[in-house]
N, C-alpha and C positions, 0 to 999 in steps of 0.2 A: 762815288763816295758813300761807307755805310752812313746810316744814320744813328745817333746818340743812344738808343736805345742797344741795338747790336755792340758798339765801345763797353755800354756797363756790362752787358753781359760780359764779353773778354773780360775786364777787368777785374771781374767778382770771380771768376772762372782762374786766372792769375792769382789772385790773394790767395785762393782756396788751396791752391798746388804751392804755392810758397809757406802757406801756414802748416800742410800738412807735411811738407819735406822737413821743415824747421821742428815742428812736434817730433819727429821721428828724430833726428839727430838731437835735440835738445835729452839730458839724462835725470837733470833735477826735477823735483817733483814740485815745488810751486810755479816756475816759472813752465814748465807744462801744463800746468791746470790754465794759468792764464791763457794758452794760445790755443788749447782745444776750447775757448769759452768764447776766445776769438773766432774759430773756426765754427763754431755752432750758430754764431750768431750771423757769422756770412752767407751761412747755408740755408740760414732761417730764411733770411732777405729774399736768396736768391729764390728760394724755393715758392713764399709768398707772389713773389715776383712773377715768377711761373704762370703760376695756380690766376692771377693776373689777366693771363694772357691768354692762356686756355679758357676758362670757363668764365666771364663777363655775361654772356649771352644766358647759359642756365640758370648762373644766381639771380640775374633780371629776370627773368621768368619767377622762376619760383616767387621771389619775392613778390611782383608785383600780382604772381598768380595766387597768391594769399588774402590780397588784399578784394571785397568786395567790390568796391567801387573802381579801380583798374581794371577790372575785368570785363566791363564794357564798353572801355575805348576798344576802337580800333584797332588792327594790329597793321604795323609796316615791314610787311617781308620782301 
């Protein structure tokens, strides 16, 4: 069984193919603005979301590699 995290990926991955099939067949011009604003903003998530899961380990670094005083603990590789 996956785990919760792989579900929202699908699911956000699903919204994004239904909101942009739906922007494509929709013609009016307000109710397209709403769904590409829709769509920006699922993208954002996911993408945040990403960036998440990639990189945790560099921004900890840098971050604490900024800091004077962390930079004399020890490190746990």
């Amino acid at each position: 069984m996956a785990d919760t995290d792989t579900y929202l990926h699908l699911i956000g991955l699903q919204i994004l193919a239904i909101l942009g099939i739906v922007m494509i067949i929709q013609g009016e011009r307000p109710p397209k603005r709403a769904l590409s604003g829709a769509f920006l903003l699922v993208l954002g998530m996911l993408l945040a979301h990403v960036v998440s899961h990639i990189l945790p380990d560099h921004f900890a670094r840098f971050v604490y590699g900024t800091h004077r005083e962390y930079r004399s603990l020890p490190r746990q590789d």
